[in-house]
N, C-alpha and C positions, 0 to 999 in steps of 0.2 A: 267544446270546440278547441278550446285551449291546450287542453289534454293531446285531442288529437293532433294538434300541430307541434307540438313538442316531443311528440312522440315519432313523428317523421322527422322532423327536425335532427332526434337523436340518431334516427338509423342512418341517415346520408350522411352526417359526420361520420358514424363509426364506420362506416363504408367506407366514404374516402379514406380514411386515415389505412385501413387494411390495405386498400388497395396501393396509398402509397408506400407502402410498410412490404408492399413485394410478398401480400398473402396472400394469391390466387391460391397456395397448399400451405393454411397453417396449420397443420395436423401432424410435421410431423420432429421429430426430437432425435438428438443422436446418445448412443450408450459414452463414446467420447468426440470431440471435434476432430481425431483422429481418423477415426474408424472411418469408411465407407461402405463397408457390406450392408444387409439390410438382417435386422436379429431381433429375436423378440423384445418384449418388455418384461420388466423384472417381475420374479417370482414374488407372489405374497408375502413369504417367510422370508425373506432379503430383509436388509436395512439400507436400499441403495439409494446413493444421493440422487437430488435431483437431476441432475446431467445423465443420471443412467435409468430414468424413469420410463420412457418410452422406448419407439423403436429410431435405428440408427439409418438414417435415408440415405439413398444411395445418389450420388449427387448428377449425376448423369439423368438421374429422372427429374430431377428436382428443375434441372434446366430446361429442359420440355417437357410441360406438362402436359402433354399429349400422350406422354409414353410411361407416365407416373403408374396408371396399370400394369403396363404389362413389363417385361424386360425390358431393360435400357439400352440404347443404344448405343450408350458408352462414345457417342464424341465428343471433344473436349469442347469445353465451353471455352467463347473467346469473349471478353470484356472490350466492351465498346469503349470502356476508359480508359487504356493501355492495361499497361501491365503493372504490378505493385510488386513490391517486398512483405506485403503480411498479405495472402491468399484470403485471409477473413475481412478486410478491404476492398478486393475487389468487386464489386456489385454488379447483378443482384447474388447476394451472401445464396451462398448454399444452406437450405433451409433445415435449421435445427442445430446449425451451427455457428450462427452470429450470437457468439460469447463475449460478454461485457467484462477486457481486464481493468486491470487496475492503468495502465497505460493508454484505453481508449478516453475519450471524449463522448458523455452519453450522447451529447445531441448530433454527434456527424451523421446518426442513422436513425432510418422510422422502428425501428425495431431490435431488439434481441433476447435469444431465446435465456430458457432456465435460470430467470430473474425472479429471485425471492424476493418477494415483497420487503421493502426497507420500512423502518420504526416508522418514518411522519406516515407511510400509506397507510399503514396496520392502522396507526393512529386516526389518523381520517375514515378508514373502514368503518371503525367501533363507532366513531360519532355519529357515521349516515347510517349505521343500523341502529342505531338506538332514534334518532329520530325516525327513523321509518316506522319499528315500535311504537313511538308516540301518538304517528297518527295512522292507524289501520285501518284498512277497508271497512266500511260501517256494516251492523250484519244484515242488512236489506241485500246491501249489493253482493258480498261475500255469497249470500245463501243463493242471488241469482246466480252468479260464475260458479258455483258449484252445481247447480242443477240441470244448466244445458248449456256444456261446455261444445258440445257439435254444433251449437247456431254461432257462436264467435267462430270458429274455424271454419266452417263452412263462407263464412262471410267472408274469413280472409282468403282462402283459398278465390272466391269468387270475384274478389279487388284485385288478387295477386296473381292470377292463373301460373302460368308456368317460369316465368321471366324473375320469379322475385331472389331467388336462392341460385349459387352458381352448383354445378356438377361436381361433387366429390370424386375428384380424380385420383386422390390420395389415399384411394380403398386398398388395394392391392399393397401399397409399402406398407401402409400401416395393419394393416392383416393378410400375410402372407398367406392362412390357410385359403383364402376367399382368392386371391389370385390360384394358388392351385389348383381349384376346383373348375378352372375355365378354360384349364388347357387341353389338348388334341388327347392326351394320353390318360385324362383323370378317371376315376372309378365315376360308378353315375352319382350327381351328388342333386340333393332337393334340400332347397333354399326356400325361406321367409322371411322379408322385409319386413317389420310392423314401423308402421308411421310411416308409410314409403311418400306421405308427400304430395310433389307433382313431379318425385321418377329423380329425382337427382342423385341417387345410388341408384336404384332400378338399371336406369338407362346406360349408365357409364360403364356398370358388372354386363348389360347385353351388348354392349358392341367391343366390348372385349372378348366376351367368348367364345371359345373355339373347340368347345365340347359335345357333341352331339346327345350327351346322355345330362344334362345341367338341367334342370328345372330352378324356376325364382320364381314365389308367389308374393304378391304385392298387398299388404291389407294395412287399413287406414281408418278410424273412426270418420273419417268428414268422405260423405258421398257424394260430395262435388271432387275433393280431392281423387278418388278413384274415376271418376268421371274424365278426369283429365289426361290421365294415364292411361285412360283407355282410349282414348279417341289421338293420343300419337301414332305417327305413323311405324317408329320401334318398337311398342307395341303392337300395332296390328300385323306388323311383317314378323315378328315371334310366336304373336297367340295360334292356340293351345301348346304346339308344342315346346317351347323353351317360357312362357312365362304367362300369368295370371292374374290378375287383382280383386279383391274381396274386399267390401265394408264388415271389418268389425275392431271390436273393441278388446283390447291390450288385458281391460281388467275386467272381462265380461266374465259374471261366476257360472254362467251356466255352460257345460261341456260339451254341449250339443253344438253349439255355434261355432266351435274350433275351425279355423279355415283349413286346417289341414288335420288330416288323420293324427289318432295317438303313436307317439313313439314310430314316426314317419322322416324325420328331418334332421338332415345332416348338421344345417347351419341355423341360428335364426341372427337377424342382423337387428339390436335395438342401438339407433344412431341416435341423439336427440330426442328419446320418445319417453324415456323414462322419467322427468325431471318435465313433464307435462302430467303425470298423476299426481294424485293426493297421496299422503303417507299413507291412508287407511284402505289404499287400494292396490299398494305394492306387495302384498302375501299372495291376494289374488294372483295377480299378472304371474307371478315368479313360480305360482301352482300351473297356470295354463304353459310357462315356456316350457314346465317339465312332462307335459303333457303332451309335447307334443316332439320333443326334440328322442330320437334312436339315444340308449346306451354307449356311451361315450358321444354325445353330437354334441356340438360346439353354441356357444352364448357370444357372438363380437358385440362389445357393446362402447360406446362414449356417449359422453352427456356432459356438464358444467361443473364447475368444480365451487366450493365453497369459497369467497370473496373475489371473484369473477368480478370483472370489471361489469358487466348488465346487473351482477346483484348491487354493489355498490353504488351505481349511478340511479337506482331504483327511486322513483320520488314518495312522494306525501300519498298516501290513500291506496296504496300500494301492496301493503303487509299481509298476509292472510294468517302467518304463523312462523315458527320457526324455518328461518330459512325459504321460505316459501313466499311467492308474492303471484300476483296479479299482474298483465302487460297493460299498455294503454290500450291495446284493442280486444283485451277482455280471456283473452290468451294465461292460461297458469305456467309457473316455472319453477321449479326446486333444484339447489344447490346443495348439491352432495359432498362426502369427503372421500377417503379412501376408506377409511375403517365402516365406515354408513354402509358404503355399499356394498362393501364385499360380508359382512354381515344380513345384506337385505336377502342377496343372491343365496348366500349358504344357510339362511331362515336363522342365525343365533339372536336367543335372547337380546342380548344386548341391545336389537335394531328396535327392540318395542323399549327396553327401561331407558333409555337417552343416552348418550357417549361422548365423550372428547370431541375435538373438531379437528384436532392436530394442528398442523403448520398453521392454519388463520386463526387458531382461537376459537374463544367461545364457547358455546353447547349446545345441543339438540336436542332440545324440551321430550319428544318423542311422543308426548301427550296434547298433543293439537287439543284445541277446545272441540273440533268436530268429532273427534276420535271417538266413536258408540254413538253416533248420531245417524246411523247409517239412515234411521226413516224417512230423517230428516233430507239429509245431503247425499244417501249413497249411491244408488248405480249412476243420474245422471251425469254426473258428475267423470265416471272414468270415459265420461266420451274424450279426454284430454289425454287418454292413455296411450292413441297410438296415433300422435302428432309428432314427426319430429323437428324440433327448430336446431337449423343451421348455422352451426358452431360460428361459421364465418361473418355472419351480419349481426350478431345479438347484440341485444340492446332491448329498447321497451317495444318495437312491436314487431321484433323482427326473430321472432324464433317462432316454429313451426309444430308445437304438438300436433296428431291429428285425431280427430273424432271420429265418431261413427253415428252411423244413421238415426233419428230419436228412434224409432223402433226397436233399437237393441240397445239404448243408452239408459235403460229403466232397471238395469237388473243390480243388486243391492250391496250394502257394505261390504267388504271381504270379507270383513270377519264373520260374519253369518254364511259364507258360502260354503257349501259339502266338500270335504276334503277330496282331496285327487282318490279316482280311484286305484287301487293297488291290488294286487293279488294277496290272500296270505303267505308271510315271511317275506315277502317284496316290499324294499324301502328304495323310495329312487331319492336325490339327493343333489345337487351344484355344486360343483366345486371349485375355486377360483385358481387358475394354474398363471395368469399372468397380469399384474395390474402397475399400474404407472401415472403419474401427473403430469400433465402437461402445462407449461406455464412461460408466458410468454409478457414481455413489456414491451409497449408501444409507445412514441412518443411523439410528441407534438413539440415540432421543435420553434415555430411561429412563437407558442404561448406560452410554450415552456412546461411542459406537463405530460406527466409519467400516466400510464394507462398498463394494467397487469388486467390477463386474460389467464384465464384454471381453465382445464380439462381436465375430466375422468378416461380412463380408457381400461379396459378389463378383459380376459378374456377366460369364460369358463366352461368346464365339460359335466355331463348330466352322466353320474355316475348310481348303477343301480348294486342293490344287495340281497342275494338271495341269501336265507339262512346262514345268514353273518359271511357270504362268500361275497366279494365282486364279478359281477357282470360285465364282458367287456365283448362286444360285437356279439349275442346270445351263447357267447362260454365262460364259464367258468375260470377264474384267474387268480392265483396265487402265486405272489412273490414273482409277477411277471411270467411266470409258466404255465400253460391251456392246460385246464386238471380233466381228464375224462373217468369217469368210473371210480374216481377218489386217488388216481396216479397222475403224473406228469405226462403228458403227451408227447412221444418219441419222434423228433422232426425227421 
């Protein structure tokens, strides 16, 4: 009982302070405080600071969030507090560009962005995760959360129906392709949500769009969760023809279950869903997005980043493994880095022998104690795999993996599961074209206390190989020229 009440306890504090911190969209970061256009996030092979880690918001949206999808409307914003001499003063701050000089005052504001963690938090981090370490989940309860992980989600889904998470309005700035895709003029594009939730991407990408050829399939481990999605009214004024939803599971190894056809899918969207599997069930998942996404189709992905204020503030009985813990309502969550994931996504070695942590320190064991225990722990367990919790409320019971039905949450460790299949001399392959950290301090200026928030955000293409050649739209590509018949194709 205790548990649970400090566990709510933690999520309305971390709420309010969001909300006074003017986070209705904290999703989104600028290349400089300058800039206003909207541009990707940096290339993997960069060395870009944090300030040019994400994308560059366009401030016209950032002011009504109404319009944060689609084009801005471009009126000026007017401040209810007059007018200032420093633009980064005028409240509410254009988002992703409330920058901490050396001239401000930390406490005049709830918030500012691209705040590296300073020496006492690092310091404080190291201590709550070694004590977290000390005292781990006992393995009675650890072996229950791992075996039906779709009866916690379904519960929470069934306590939280649709009202708990607000609408990611900040799809379209922060993934440009996905606003493309919904306008009047776009090619026909077919979309998959996993972890969609109760519709809080779902919902926001259909009443944006204005594409007549769009498809968006909705799939979710927890079949209360799809339950609720389906019985909205935006969904039923779409279904069949602009959108769909399915129970299954992110890390299900069987190929049959796939909700969407192979090699079918322009987009797939994993928002908060990955960082609800187990390590040992991320080869699987990242085998089924390849399975299912067309040559050259798109990965949008964010999830939490490694010393995240929800890992930090994580209490006693908590722990499950590296970087990995338990919520108070039985909810799993892992905290990634840059190098972690973009290594999960492109399969290298490294994601199994453990790696650096980067900017927070640390290490990633990579050898969970579960790790070949698949008889033990394995299928039911990815029912966690296609939940996704919402960046904006996290905390201990407020992020959102989702599950899927027991019926398909039996299926076994990744590592035992059949390779994708392939044609011979066909290798298909991810590849990470744009990744970034998002990091944000919040502050409580009552008590006096700093509050740092990580995102991951990535975006990758599924790139195939025929006889040592690239595939790109089923041609042939070399050095960026369509090869026909072993020649250069003449435009």
């Amino acid at each position: 009982m205790t548990k649970a009440v400090d566990a709510v306890q933690a999520n309305e504090a971390l709420t309010v302070a969001m909300e006074s911190a003017h986070l209705d969209n904290p999703f989104s970061l600028p290349v400089s405080a300058e800039t206003s256009s909207i541009s990707e996030f940096s290339s993997p092979s960069s060395t870009a600071s944090p300030a040019s880690a994400i994308s560059t918001p366009n401030p016209s949206a950032d002011e009504d969030l109404s319009t944060a999808f689609s084009t801005p409307s471009g009126a000026p914003f007017k401040s209810r507090y007059g007018p200032s001499a420093n633009p980064k003063k005028v409240p509410p701050f254009t988002f992703g560009q409330r920058l901490l000089s050396s001239e401000d005052n930390l406490w005049d504001y709830n918030a500012w962005d691209h705040a590296t963690p300073d020496p006492e938090y690092l310091s404080h981090m190291a201590t709550q995760i070694l004590t977290q370490k000390s005292n781990p989940v006992n393995p009675f309860d650890k072996k229950r959360f791992h075996a039906h992980p779709d009866k916690f989600w379904n519960k929470f889904y069934t306590n939280n129906s649709v009202n708990f998470f607000k609408d990611r309005k900040w799809l379209g700035q922060e993934f440009p392709l996905l606003r493309e895709a919904c306008t009047p003029e776009a090619r026909p594009y077919r979309v998959l949500e996993v972890g969609a939730g109760a519709g809080n991407t779902l919902f926001p990408v259909l009443k944006q769009n204005q594409s007549e050829r769009f498809h968006i399939t909705a799939a979710d481990f927890s079949a209360v969760s799809v339950s609720l999605i389906r019985s909205q009214p935006a969904f039923i004024a779409n279904h069949p023809q602009h959108v769909d939803a399915k129970v299954w599971d992110l890390a299900d190894p069987d190929l049959t279950h796939l909700p969407c056809a192979p090699n079918s899918l322009d987009i797939i969207i994993l928002i908060f869903v990955f960082s609800a599997l187990a390590p040992w069930q991320w080869k699987t998942a990242v085998r089924n997005v390849k399975q299912m996404l067309k040559p050259g189709g798109s990965v949008l992905f964010r999830d939490y980043g490694r010393g995240d204020l929800a890992q930090v503030r994580m209490k006693g009985g908590r722990w499950l493994g590296e970087n990995f813990y338990v919520r108070g309502d039985g909810t799993r969550v892992y905290f990634f880095d840059e190098r972690e994931i973009r290594d999960i996504f492109e399969e290298r070695k490294a994601a199994e022998e453990g790696m650096s942590v980067g900017p927070w320190g640390g290490k990633v064991d990579g050898k969970l104690e579960e790790k070949g225990g698949g008889k033990e722990v394995g299928g039911k367990e990815n029912s966690s795999s296609n939940s996704s919790s919402d960046g904006d409320n996290s905390g201990d019971v407020e992020v959102k993996p989702q599950e899927k039905e027991e019926s398909t949450s039996t299926s076994t460790d990744s590592a035992q599961s059949p390779p994708p299949v392939e044609e011979e001399g066909v290798t298909t392959r991810l590849l990470v074209s744009k990744i970034g950290t998002d990091r944000r301090m919040l502050v409580n200026r009552k008590r006096q206390l700093k509050m740092y928030r990580c995102w991951l955000q990535i975006q990758c293409e599924k790139e195939v190989v025929f006889d040592g050649e690239v595939v790109v739209d089923g041609e042939v590509v070399v050095d960026g020229e369509v090869v026909v018949d072993g020649e250069v194709e003449k435009s």
